[in-house]
C-alpha positions as CSV (number, residue, x, y, z in Angstrom):
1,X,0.0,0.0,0.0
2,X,2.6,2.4,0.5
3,X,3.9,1.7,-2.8
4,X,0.7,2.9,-4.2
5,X,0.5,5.9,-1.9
6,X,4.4,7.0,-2.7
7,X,3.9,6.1,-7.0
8,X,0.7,7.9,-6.4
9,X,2.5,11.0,-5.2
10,X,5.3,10.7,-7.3
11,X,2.6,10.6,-10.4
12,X,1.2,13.8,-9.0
13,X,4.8,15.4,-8.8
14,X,5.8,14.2,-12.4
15,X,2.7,16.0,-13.5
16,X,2.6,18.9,-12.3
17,X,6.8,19.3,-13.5
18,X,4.9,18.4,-17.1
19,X,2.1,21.0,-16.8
20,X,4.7,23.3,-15.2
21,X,7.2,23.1,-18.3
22,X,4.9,22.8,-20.9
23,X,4.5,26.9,-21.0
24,X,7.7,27.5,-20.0
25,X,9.2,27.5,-23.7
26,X,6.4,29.6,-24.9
27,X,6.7,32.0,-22.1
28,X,10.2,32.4,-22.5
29,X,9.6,33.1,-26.6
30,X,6.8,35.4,-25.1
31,X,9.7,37.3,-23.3
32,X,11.7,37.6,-26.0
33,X,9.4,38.6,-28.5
34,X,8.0,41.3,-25.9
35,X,11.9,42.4,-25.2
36,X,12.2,42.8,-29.2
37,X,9.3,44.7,-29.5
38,X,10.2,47.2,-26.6
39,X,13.6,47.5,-28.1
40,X,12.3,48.3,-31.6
41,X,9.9,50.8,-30.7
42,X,11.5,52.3,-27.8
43,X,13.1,55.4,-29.5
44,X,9.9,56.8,-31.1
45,X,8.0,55.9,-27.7
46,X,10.3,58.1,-26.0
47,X,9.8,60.9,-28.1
48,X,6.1,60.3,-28.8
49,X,4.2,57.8,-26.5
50,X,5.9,58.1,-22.5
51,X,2.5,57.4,-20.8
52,X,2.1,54.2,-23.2
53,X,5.8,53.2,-23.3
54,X,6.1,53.3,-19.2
55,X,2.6,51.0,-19.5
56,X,4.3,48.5,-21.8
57,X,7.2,48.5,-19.4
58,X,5.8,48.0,-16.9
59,X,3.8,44.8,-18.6
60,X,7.0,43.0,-19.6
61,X,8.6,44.1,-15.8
62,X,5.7,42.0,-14.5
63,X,6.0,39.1,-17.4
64,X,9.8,38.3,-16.4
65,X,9.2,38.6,-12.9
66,X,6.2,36.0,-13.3
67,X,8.8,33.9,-15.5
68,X,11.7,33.8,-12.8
69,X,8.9,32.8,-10.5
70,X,8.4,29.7,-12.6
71,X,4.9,31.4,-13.8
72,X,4.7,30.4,-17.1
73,X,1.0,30.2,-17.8
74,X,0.9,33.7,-16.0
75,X,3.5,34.9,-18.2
76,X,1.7,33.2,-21.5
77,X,-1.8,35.1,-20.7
78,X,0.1,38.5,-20.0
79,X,1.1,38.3,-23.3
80,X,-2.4,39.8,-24.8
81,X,-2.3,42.2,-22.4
82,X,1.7,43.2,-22.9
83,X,0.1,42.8,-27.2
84,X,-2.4,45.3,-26.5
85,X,0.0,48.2,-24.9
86,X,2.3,47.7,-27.9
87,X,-0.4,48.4,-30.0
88,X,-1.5,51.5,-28.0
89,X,2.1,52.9,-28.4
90,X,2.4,52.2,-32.1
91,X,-0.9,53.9,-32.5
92,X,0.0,57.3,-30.2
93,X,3.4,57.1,-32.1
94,X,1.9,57.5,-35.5
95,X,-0.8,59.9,-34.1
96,X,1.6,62.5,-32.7
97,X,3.8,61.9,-36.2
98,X,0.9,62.7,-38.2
99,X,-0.1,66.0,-36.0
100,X,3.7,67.0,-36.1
101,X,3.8,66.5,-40.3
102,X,0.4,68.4,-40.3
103,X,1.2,71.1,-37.6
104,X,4.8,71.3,-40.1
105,X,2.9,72.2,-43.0
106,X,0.8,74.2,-41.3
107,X,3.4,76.6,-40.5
108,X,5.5,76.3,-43.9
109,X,2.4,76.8,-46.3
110,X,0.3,79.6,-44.0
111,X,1.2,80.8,-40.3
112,X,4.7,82.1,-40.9
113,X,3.4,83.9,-43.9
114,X,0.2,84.9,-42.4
115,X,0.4,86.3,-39.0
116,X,3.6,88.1,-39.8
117,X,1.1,90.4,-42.5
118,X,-1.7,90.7,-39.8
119,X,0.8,91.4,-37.2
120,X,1.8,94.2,-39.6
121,X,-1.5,95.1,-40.8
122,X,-2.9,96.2,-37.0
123,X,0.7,97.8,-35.7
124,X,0.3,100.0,-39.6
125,X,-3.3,101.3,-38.9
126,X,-2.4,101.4,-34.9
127,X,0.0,103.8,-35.8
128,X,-2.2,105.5,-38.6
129,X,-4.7,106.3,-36.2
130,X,-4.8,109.4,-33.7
131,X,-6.1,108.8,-30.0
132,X,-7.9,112.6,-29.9
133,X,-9.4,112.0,-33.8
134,X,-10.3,108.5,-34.0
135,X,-12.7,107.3,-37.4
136,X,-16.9,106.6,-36.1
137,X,-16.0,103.1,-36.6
138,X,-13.3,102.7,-34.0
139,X,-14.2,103.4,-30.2
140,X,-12.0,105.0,-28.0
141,X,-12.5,101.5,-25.9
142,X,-11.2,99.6,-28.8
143,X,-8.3,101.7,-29.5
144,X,-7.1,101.6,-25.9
145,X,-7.8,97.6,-26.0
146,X,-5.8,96.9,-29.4
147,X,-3.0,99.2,-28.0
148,X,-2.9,96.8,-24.9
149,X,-3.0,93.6,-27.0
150,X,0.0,94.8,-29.7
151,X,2.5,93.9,-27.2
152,X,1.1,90.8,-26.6
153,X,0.4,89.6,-29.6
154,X,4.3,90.0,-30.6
155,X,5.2,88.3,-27.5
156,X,3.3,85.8,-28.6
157,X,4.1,85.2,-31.9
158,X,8.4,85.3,-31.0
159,X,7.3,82.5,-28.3
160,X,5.9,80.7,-31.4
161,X,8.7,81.4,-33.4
162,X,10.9,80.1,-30.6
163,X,8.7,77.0,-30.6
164,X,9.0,76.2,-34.5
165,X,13.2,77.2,-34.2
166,X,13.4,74.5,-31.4
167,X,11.7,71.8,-33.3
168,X,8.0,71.8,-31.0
169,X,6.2,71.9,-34.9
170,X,2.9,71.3,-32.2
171,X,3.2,74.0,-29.6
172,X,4.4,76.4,-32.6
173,X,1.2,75.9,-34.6
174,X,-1.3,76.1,-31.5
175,X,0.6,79.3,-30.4
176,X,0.7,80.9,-34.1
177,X,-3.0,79.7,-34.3
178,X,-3.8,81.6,-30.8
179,X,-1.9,84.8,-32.2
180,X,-4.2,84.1,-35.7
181,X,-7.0,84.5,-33.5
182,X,-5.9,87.6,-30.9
183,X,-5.3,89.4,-34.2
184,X,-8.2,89.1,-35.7
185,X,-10.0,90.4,-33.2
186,X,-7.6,92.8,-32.4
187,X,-8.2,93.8,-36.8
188,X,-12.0,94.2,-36.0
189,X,-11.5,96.1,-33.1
190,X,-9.2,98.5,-35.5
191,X,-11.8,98.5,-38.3
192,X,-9.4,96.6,-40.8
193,X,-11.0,95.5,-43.7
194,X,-10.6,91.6,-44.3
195,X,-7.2,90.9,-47.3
């Protein structure tokens, strides 16, 4: 009987070593694939995807510690999950290229030639116009408003220009766009007629 109880045991032991090592060549694959992966896209995440980059990380952190725990299946079924944040990154990455292509060409093909003439356009008739004798169409509350906002708006527009030199093609556009908008009101505010 104890023969039976210990090859019992033993059967149970042998089994569990086979269940135990049948994921552990696909979880080590798993790991290397996932390693790979990071390594490949790791340079454009930094630049473009931190939040999802640290996510994947952090996945495959938790993946090799399961592995040196002797987790294989654990390590096996994080692989969806570590799939899915790769996926995520890839996806932010080719989002924040496109806006930086489009913000690019934004600035090439309008803002820099654009503001740069309204900028002009409000400090000329600013400087055309007399406080004491101003035209029925300007108030002496819009005057005194644009005068405030000149300075401004060229402050504005060098940060966007600093922006664009530095190679932030984003925070360039949004800031040119801002300035697009602060003169055009500042233009109606003036009485300039539309170009």
């Amino acid at each position: 009987m104890n023969v039976s109880k210990g090859l019992i045991a033993l059967s149970m032991a042998l089994l569990i070593v086979a269940c135990t090592n049948k994921y552990e060549q696909p979880a080590k694959d798993a790991l290397a694939s996932a390693e790979k992966a990071l390594t490949e896209a790791r340079d454009d995440a930094k630049e473009f995807a931190q939040e999802e980059l640290a996510q994947a990380e952090e996945t495959y952190a938790r993946m090799k510690a399961k592995y040196e725990d002797k987790q294989y299946k654990d390590v096996v079924g994080d692989t969806s999950i570590f799939n899915e944040r790769m996926t995520a990154l890839k996806d932010m990455v080719v989002v924040r290229q496109t806006q930086i292509t489009t913000a690019t060409k934004q600035w090439e093909e309008s803002l820099s030639v654009e503001v740069p003439k309204k900028i002009e356009a409000i400090e000329t008739r600013f400087k055309a116009l007399k406080p004491n004798r101003l035209p029925k169409d300007v108030t002496k509350e819009a005057y005194e408003s644009a005068k405030a906002s000149i300075d401004a708006i060229k402050a504005d527009w060098a940060a966007a220009q600093a922006a664009h030199a530095e190679g932030r093609a984003i925070e360039a556009a949004e800031k040119a766009r801002a300035v697009e908008a602060k003169a055009q009101e500042v233009s109606q505010q003036l009485a300039i007629p539309p170009a």
